[in-house]
N, C-alpha and C positions, 0 to 999 in steps of 0.2 A: 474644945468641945468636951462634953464629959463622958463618963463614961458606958453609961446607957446608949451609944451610939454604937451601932452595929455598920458593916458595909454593907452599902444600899444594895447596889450592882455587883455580882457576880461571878460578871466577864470583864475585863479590861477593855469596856466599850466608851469609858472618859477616858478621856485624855489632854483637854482644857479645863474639867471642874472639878472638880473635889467633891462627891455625893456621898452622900450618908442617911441613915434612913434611923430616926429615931421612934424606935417602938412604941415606947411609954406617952410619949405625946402626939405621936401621930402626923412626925412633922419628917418631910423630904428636906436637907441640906445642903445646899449648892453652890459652894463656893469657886465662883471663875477663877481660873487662872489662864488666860491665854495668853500665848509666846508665839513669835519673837516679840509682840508687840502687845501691850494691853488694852486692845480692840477685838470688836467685833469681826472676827475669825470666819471663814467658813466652816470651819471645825469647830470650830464654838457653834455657832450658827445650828450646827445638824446636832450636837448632842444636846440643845433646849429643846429643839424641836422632835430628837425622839425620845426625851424622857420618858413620855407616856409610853414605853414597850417597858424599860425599865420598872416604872410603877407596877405595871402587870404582872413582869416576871415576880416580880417582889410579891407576889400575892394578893396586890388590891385590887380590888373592880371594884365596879361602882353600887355593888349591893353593902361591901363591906365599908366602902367610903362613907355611906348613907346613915353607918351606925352612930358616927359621934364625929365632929368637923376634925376637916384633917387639913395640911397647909404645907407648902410647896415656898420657901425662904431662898431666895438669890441675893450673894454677898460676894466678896473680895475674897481673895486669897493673898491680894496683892497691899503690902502697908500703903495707905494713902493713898491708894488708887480706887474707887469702884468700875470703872470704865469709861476708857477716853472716845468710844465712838465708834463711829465704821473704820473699816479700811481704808485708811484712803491713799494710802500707797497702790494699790488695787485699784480706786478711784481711777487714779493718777494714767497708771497706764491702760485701764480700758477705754479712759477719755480720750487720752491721746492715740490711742490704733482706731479710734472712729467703734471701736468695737461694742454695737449698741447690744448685742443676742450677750455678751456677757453682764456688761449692767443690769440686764433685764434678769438676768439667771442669779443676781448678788442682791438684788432689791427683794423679789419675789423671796430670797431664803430669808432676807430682814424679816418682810411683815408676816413669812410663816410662821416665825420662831417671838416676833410681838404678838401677833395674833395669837399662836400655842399659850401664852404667858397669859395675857390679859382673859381665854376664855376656859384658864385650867384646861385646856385638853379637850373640851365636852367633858368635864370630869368633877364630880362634888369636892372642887379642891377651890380653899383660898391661896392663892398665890401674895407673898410679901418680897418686897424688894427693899435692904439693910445696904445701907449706904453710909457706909465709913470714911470714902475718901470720894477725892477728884470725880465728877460723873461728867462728861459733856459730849455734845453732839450725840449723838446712838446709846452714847455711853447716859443718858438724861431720858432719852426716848426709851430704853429697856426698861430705867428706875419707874417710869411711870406708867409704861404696859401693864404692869401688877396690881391688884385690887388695893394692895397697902401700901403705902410707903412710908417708913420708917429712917431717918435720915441723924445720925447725931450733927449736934450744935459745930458752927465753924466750916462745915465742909461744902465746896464751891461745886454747884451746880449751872449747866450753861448749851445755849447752842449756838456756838459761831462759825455754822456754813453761811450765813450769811456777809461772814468777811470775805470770803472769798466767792462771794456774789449767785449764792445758790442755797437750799433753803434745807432744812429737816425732813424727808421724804418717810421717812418709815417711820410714822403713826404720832411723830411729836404733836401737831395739829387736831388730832385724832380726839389723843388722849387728854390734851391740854383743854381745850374746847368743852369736855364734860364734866369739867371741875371747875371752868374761870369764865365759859363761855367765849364764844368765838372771835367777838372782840380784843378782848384780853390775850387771846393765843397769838392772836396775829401779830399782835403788840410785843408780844414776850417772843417771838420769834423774828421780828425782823430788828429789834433791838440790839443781839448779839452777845449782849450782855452775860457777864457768870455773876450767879449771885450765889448768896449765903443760903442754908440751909433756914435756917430762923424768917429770913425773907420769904422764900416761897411756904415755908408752914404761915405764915398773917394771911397769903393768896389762898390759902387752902391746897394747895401743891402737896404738901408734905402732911400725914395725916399725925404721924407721933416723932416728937420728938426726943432726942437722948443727949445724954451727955456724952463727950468725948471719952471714947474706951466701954461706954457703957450700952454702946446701943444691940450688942447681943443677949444681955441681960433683959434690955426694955423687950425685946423682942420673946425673949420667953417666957415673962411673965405675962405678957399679953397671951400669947399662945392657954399656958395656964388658966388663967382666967376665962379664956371660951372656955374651955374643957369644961371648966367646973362648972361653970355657970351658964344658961339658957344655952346648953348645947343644942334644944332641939330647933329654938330662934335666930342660931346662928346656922343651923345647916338651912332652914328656912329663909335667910336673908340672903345666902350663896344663890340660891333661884332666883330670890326678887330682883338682886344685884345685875343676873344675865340677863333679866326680861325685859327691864326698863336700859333704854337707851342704850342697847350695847353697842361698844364698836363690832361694823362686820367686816369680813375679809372683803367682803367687795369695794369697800369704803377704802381700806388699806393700797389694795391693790390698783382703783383709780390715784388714789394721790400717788402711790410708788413709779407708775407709769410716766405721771408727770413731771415726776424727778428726775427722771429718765431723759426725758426729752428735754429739761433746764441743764442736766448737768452737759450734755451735748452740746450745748451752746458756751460754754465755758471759753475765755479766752488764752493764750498764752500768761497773761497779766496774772489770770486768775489762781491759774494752776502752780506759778511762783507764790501765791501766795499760801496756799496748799500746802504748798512744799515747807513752809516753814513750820505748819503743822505734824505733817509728819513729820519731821526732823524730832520736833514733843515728845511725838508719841516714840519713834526709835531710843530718845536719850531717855526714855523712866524706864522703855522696856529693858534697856540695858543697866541702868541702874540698879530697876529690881530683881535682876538676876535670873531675865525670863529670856534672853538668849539661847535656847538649851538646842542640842541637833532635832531637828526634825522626823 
């Protein structure tokens, strides 16, 4: 990062991401880091969902947002990694205690913390998602909550809850659907499939893409360029973009329910096969040296 980066936050309220708040551009920086595992965390989970106190304390509302576009950037902390997904260690054993009131309490924080993302906040923010490495399951479902997505060349993107006979509950469908149309979602999601980043930018998936090493760069020359240029066309298009077809929470939270009630049906079969996902997710969390004390 350079050196016009000030700390965003305060108080020692991250503890999964790395924020930073760049003045001169206007731009919130959010780099995940969750451990033990690099998934979707409940601790992760709550500090997306309450950035928007943070923005606050930081000075902005939404009179001062309205002066010149401002933008909310979620990235990796982790090399190669962008995010492998839910929990599903957590999965694992709320499925198996029949324990539906906690599913239900892990779903609901997914689509508050997609829904926080995809609708800024209620807040004049464009939201971008920088995708450097690995994204799948949740970990593909967060990349595309965000108004932007910006992915460099080579890196595997994918949802295979379907191997293990159960589907993307938090907003894949959602999201997928207003870029490729519903056909195509459904298709790209029971496929299972991980694909290249170069693949889903031809689907319209992926809106910029960068080269490898390069895609913070791409990212803030874009940024630049709003600034300079029809900044008042682009706070203008932040509106047009929530008014036409947005995803709502109530749309989230139907499909989150019904994930609810599929993952409940899971069999022993299924959850071996789970298991060898998480097993994934444990050996990179360990790899990348995100084992730290709790």
């Amino acid at each position: 990062m350079s050196n016009d980066l000030t700390a965003f936050n305060p108080t020692p309220a991250f503890d999964q991401m790395d924020v930073e708040f760049n003045h001169e551009q206007g731009t919130v920086w959010c780099n995940m880091n969750p451990y033990p595992r690099p998934c979707f965390n409940a601790r992760l989970l709550d500090e997306v969902i309450g950035l928007k106190h943070a923005i606050h304390r930081a000075g902005l509302n939404r009179q001062t947002l309205m002066q010149r576009p401002h933008f909310v950037v979620f990235g990796s902390g982790i090399p190669g990694v962008f995010n492998l997904g839910g929990d599903l260690q957590l999965f694992r054993a709320l499925i198996e205690k029949r324990d539906r009131e906690g599913l239900e309490r892990y779903a609901r924080a997914c689509i508050d913390a997609s829904y926080a993302v995809s609708s800024a906040w209620d807040l004049p923010l464009t939201t971008i998602s920088l995708v450097q490495g690995t994204a799948l399951g949740g970990g593909m479902e967060g990349a595309l909550a965000a108004n932007i997505v910006v992915a460099e060349r080579g890196v595997q993107m994918g949802l295979p809850e379907v191997l293990f006979n159960l589907f993307p509950g938090m907003g894949a469908f959602s999201f997928l659907s207003r870029r490729v149309g519903p056909n195509e979602a459904e298709r790209l999601i029971l496929s299972g499939k991980t694909w290249l980043s170069e693949e889903l930018h031809e689907l319209g998936l992926i809106d910029i893409l960068a080269e490898p090493g390069f895609g913070e760069t791409v990212v803030r020359d874009f940024i630049a360029q709003r600034q300079r240029r029809s900044p008042n066309a682009m706070l203008a298009m932040q509106r047009v973009r929530k008014a036409v077809n947005p995803v709502s929470y109530e749309e989230l939270e139907e499909i989150a329910m019904i994930w609810v009630d599929a993952a409940l049906q899971l069999t022993r079969r299924d959850l071996r096969v789970m298991e060898r996902l998480i097993n994934s997710q444990n050996r990179l969390g360990a790899e990348s040296g995100l084992a730290r004390a709790m």
